[in-house]
N, C-alpha and C positions, 0 to 999 in steps of 0.2 A: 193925196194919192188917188191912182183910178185902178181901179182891181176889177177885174172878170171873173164870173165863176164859170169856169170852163164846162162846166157837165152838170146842169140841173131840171132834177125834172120837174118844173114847176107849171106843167100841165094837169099835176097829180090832183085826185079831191082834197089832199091834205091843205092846198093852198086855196080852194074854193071859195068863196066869197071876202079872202083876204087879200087878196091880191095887189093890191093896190096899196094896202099897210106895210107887206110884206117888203116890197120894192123901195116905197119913201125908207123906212126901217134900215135897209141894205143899201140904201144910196148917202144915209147919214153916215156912215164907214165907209166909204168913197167906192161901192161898188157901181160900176158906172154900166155893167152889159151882164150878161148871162146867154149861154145857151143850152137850148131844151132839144136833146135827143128822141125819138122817136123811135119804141120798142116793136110798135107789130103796126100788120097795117090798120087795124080798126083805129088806130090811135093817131092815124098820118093826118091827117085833116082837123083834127083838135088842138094838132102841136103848129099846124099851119097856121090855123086863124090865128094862135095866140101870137104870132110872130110880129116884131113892129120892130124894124131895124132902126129908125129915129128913136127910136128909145133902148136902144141899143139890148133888143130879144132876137135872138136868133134862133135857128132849130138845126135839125140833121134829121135824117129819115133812113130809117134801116132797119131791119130783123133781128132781135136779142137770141142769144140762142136757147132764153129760157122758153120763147116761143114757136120757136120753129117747124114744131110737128102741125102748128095750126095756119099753117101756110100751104102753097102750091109752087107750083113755075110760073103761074099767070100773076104770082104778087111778084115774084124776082122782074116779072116783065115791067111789070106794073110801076115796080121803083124803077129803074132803068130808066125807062118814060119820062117819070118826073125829075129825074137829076139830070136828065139829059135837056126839059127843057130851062134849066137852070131859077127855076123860079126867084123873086127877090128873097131874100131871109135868108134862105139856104146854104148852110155855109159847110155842111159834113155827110159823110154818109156810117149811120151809126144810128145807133150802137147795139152794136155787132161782135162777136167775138168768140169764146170758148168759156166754157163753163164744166169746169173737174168734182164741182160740188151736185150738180144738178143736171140731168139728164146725163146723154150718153156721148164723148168726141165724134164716134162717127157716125152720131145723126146730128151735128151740131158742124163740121168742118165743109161738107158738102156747100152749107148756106155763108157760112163764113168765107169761102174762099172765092163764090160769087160775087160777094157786096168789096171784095178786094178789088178783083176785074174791073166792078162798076166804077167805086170808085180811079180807077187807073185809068180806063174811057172815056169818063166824065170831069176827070180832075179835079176830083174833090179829097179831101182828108179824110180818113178813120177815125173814128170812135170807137174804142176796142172796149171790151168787157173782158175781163182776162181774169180769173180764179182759180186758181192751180190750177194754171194752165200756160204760165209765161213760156214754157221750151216748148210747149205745142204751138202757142201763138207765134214766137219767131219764126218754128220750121216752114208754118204754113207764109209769113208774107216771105221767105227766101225764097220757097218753091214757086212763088207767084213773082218772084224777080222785083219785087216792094222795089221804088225808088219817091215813093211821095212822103208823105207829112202824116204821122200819125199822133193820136193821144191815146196810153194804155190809159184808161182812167182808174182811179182807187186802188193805184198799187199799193200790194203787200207783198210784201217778197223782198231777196236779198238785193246787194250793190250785186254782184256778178249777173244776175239775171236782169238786172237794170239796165246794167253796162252793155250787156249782148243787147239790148230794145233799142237802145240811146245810138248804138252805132250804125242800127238800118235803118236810122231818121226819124224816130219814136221821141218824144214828148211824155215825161212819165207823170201820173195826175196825181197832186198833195192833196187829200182831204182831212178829215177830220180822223183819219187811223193813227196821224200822226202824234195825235194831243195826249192816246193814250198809251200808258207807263209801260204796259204792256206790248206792245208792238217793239220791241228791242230793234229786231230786224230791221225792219221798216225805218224805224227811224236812225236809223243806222246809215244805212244805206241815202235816204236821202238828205243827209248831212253831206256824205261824200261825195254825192254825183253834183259836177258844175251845173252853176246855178241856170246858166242857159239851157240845160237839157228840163225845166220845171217849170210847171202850170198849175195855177190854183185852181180847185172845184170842192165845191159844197157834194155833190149826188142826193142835193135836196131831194123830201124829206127824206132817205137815208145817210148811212154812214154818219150816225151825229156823235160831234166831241166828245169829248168828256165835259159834263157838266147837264148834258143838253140830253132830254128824254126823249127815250128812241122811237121813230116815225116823224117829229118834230123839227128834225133840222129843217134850216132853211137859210139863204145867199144870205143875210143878214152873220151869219159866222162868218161869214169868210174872212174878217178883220182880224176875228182870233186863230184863226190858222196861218194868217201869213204873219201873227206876233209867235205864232208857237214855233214855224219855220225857221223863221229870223233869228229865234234862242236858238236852236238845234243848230245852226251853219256859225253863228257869232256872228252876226251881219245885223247892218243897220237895217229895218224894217222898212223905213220908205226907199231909202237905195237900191232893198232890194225887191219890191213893188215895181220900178221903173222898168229892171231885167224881165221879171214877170214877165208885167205889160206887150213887152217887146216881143217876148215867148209865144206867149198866146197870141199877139198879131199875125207872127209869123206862119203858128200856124194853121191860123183858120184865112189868111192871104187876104185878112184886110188890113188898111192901116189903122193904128191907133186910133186917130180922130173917128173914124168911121165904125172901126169895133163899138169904140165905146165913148160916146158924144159927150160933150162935156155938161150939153146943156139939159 
């Protein structure tokens, strides 16, 4: 199998002088790529160096909305600049999104609805952070005429609010919410939605399994979330690894081979 973990921050200090364990660890479970979004801009040039597309690490770069008061217009320029010179690695512009738990929508949709434009300019995919906030998040990419490639990543939430994301060209992210008992909804919901509307992601070191103590996760799960997947849909596990594959090529617009190298 070759499995991507679509959304990890493995910039974090969590993975700090492990790195290298972490990755052999998560390549023994046939992860073959990962990508490391990029929350503020102090952060843009840490997620860069770490980038090494032959070893299949990619990044994104974009404003979280848990940071956004500690920005300007000179950082919106600033991303702009750089997705526009399309650097190598660079495969997303994220993550970015609405946040219903922490801060406030309307200091949060202003920057969100920028890094849409950006990416629509630049032709790049979303990276969404989305927390009670999925019907804010749809209105805003309709009202922005959305016709690109997104990923909500670490949905929670129902099949209906899936279904409205999944039909303006959304990609909804499996992690490790799924594994617990708890999330009814959630896993509910993504048992129902076709399997091509689904992407795996760790959101290393958060969101971890069940099993797995919190701050600790890391792309090395991801075997067990595409078996806990697999149970929830009644699907054979590397059958449905292959759909995956193809998901998340799709939509980060590389091919297979090139996502995520075999060697």
């Amino acid at each position: 199998m070759r499995l991507v973990d679509a959304h990890c921050h493995f910039d974090f200090p969590r993975f700090d002088g492990v790195r290298e364990q972490e990755l052999a660890a998560a390549a023994k479970g046939g992860v073959r790529a990962l990508v490391v979004p990029g929350v503020r801009r102090a952060d843009w040039d840490r997620v860069q160096a770490l980038a090494n597309p032959a070893r299949g690490i990619w990044y994104c770069l974009g404003i979280h909305p848990w940071f956004v008061e500690e920005h300007t217009e000179a950082d919106l320029e600033l991303l702009g600049q750089r997705l526009g010179s399309h650097p190598d690695g660079c495969i997303g512009v994220g993550e970015c999104g609405l946040d219903g738990l922490k801060g406030s929508f309307e200091e949060q949709l202003p920057w969100f609805r920028a890094q849409i434009q950006l990416a629509t300019r630049h032709d790049y995919p979303l990276v969404i952070h989305s927390v009670k906030a999925h019907d804010q998040v749809h209105a805003a990419l309709r009202a922005e005429r959305w016709q690109g490639r997104a990923l909500v990543h670490g949905f929670s939430g129902s099949y209906q609010q899936a279904s409205k994301l999944v039909d303006l060209g959304c990609y909804i992210g499996v992690g490790g919410v799924i594994t617990h008992d708890r999330a009814r909804k959630t896993r509910d919901a993504i048992a129902r939605l076709p399997a091509e509307a689904l992407v795996l992601e760790t959101d290393a070191p958060d969101m971890a399994p069940a099993g797995v103590e919190k701050g600790m996760n890391s792309p090395a799960c991801l075997p067990a979330i595409l078996d806990c997947l697999a149970r929830l849909r009644g699907q054979d596990a590397e059958a449905l690894a292959e759909v995956l594959l193809a998901n998340v090529s799709r939509l980060y617009g590389r091919s297979e081979s090139v996502l995520a190298p075999s060697g």
